[in-house]
C-alpha positions in Angstrom: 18.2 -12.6 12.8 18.0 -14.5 9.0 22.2 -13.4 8.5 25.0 -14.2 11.0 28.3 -15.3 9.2 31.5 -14.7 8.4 32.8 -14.5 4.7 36.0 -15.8 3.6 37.7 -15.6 0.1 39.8 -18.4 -0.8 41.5 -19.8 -4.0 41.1 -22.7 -5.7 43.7 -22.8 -8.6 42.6 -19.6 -10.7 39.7 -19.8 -9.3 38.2 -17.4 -6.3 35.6 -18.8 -4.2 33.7 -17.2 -1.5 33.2 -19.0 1.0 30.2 -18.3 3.9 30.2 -19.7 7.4 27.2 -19.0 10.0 23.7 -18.5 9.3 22.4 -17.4 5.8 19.4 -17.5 3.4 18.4 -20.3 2.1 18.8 -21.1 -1.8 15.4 -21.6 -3.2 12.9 -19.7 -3.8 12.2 -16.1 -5.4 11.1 -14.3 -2.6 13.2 -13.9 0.7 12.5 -13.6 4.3 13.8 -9.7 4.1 9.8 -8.0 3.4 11.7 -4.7 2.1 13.1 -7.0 -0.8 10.2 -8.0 -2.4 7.5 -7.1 -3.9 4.8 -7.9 -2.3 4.7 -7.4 1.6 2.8 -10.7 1.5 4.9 -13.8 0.8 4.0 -16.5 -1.6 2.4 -20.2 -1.2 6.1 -21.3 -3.0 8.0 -19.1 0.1 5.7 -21.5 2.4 7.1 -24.3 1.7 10.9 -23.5 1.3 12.9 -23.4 4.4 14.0 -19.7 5.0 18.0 -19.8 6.1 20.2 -22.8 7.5 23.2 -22.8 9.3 26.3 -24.6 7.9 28.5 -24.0 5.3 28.6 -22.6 1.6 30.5 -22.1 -1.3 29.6 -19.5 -4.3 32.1 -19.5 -7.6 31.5 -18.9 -10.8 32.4 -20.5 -14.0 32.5 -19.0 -17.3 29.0 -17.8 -17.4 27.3 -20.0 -14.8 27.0 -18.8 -10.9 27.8 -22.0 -9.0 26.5 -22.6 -4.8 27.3 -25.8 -3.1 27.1 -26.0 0.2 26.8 -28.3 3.9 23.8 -27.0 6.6 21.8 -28.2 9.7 18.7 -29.9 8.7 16.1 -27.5 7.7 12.7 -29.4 6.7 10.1 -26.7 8.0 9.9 -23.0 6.8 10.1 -21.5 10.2 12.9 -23.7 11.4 16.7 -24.0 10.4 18.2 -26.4 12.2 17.9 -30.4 13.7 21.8 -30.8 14.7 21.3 -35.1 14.8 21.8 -34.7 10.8 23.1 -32.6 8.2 21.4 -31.1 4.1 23.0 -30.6 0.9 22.3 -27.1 -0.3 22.9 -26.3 -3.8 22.1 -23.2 -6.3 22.8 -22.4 -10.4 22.2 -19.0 -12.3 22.9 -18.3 -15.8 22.3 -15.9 -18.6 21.4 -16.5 -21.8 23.6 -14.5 -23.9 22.7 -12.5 -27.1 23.1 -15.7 -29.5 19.5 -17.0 -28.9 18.0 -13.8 -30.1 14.8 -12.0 -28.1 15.2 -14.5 -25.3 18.9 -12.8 -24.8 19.9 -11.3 -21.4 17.0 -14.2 -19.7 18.4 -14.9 -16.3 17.6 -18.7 -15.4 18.1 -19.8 -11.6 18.0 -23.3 -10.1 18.1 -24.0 -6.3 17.6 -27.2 -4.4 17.9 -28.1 -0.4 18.8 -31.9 -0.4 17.3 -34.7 2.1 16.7 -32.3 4.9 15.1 -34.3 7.8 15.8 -37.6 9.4 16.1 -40.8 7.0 12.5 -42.1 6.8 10.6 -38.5 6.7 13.8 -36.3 4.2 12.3 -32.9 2.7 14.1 -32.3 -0.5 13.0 -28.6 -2.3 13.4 -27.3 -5.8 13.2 -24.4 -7.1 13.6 -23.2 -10.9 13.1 -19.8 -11.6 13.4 -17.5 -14.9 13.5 -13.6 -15.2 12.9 -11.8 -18.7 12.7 -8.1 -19.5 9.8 -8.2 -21.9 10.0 -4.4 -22.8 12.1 -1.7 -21.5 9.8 -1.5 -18.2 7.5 -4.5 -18.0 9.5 -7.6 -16.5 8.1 -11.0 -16.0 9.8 -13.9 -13.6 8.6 -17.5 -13.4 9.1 -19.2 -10.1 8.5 -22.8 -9.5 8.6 -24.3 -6.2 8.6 -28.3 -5.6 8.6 -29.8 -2.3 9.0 -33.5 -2.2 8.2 -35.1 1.3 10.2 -38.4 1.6 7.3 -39.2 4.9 6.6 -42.3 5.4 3.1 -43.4 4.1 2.5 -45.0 7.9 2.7 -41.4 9.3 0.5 -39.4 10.7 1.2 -37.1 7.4 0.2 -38.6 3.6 3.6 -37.7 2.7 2.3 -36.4 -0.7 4.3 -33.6 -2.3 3.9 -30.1 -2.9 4.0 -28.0 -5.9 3.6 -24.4 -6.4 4.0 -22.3 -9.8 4.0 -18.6 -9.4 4.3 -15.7 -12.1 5.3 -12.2 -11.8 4.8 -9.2 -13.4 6.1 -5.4 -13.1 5.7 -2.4 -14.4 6.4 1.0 -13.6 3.6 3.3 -13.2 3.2 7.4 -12.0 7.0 7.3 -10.3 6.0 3.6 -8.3 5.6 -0.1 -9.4 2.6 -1.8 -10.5 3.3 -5.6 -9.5 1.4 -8.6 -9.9 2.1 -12.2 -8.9 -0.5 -15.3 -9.9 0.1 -18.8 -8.2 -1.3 -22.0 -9.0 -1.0 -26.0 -7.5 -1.3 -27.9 -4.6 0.3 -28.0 -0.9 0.1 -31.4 1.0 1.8 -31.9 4.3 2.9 -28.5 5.1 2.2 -27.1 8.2 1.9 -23.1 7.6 0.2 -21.8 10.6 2.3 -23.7 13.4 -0.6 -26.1 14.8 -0.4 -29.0 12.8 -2.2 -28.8 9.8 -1.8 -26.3 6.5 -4.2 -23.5 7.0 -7.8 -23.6 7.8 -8.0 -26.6 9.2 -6.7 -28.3 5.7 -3.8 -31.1 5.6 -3.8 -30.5 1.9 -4.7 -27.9 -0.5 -5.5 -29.0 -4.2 -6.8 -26.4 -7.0 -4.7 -23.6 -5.3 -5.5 -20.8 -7.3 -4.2 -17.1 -5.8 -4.1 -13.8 -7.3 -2.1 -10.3 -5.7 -1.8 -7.3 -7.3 -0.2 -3.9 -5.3 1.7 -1.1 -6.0 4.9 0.5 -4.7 5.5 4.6 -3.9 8.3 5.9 -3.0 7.5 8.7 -0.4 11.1 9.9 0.5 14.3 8.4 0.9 13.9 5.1 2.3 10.4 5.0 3.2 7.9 3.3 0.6 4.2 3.3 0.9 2.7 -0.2 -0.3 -1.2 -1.2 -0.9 -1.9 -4.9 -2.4 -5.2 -6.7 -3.0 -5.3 -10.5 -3.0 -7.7 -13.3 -3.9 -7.2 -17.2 -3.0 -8.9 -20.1 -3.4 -9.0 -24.0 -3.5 -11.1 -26.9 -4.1 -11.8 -28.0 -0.6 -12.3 -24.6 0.6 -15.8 -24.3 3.0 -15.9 -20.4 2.7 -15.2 -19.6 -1.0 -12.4 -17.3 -1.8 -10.1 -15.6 0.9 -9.7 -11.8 0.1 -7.3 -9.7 2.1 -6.6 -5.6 1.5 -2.9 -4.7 3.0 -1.8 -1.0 3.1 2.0 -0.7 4.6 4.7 2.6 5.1 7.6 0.4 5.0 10.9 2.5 6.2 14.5 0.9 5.2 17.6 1.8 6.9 
């Protein structure tokens, strides 16, 4: 269950705020935990190494043309985890669009996110996220999503406590009544644990060279049900077995 809360609308001055209390998503990233909202079924190397939802506090206003998120949460330093009650993270989150002054780049939606000192003092996870979302033409659109992950281990540790970094790109297009999509990643994980037994995946504490290509495509079959087939490609410097390919073909039904 990624959303328990309860929303409340308060006032601050002239200003409304909307404010969340329970458990919700986190703010970083571009893709979310919900499958059914995005476009690929598989997530990204930038989703693994965000934290997913936290439980706490937040606060969403907006300000002339900026969207503005603050808010207080349960330490969330792992992406399958949301809370170690001994301490408490600083969530925060920024959108704006550019308006029709700076010319073609009008109508450019830029996002920030950030999840602040998650973790106890002497191994604090801070994440980053900047992200950027342009209509190119009338049906191709392109987003930008950059993840940073900066691990505050310390170098004693079991862990290196090197940093990750993770730059994704987006494309899609409609195509015959679906969505073409396609999303290319590039950088480097280091001290993530991804498949829940201590090390990143494959054996590998750190991945350098990451380079990972999906492309799939959406159809609508009727009313709520969606058939989805996607191809994808990875690979990485230190990789024994050359590239990883994986074929996914999904019905996925929304209600």
């Amino acid at each position: 269950l990624m959303e328990a809360n309860i929303e409340l609308l308060a006032s601050l001055g002239e200003q409304d705020v909307k404010l969340t209390v329970g458990q919700f998503g986190t703010t970083v990233g571009a893709e979310t935990y919900d499958y059914t909202d995005n476009a690929f079924h598989s997530r990204s190397f930038g989703f693994a190494i965000e934290p997913t939802h936290h439980t706490g506090v937040k606060a969403e206003t907006s300000l002339e043309a900026f969207d503005l998120t603050v808010g207080i949460v349960n330490d969330s330093t792992d992406p399958d985890t949301n809370a170690d009650r001994g301490n408490n993270a600083v969530i925060t989150g920024l959108s704006y669009t550019l308006g029709d002054s700076v010319g073609w780049l009008g109508g450019t939606e830029l996002t920030y996110g950030g999840v602040h000192e998650a973790g106890a003092d002497d191994s604090d996870v801070t994440n980053y996220y900047f992200g950027l979302t342009k209509e190119i033409t009338t049906d191709l659109t392109y987003s930008l999503a950059w993840d940073i992950r900066e691990d505050g281990q310390t170098k004693s540790a079991a862990v290196n406590g090197a940093d990750s970094n993770i730059v994704g790109h987006y494309l899609s297009y409609p195509l015959g009544g679906g969505t073409l999509n396609l999303r290319v990643e590039h950088g480097n994980i280091n001290s993530v644990d991804l498949d829940g037994n201590g090390v990143a995946i494959d054996g590998v504490n750190d991945i350098d060279g990451l380079e990972s290509i999906t492309i799939g495509y959406d159809y609508p079959i009727w009313t709520g049900v969606t058939s989805r087939i996607e191809y994808s490609q990875t690979d990485w410097d230190d990789k024994d077995d050359g590239s990883t390919d994986a074929l996914g073909i999904n019905l996925v039904y929304s209600f």
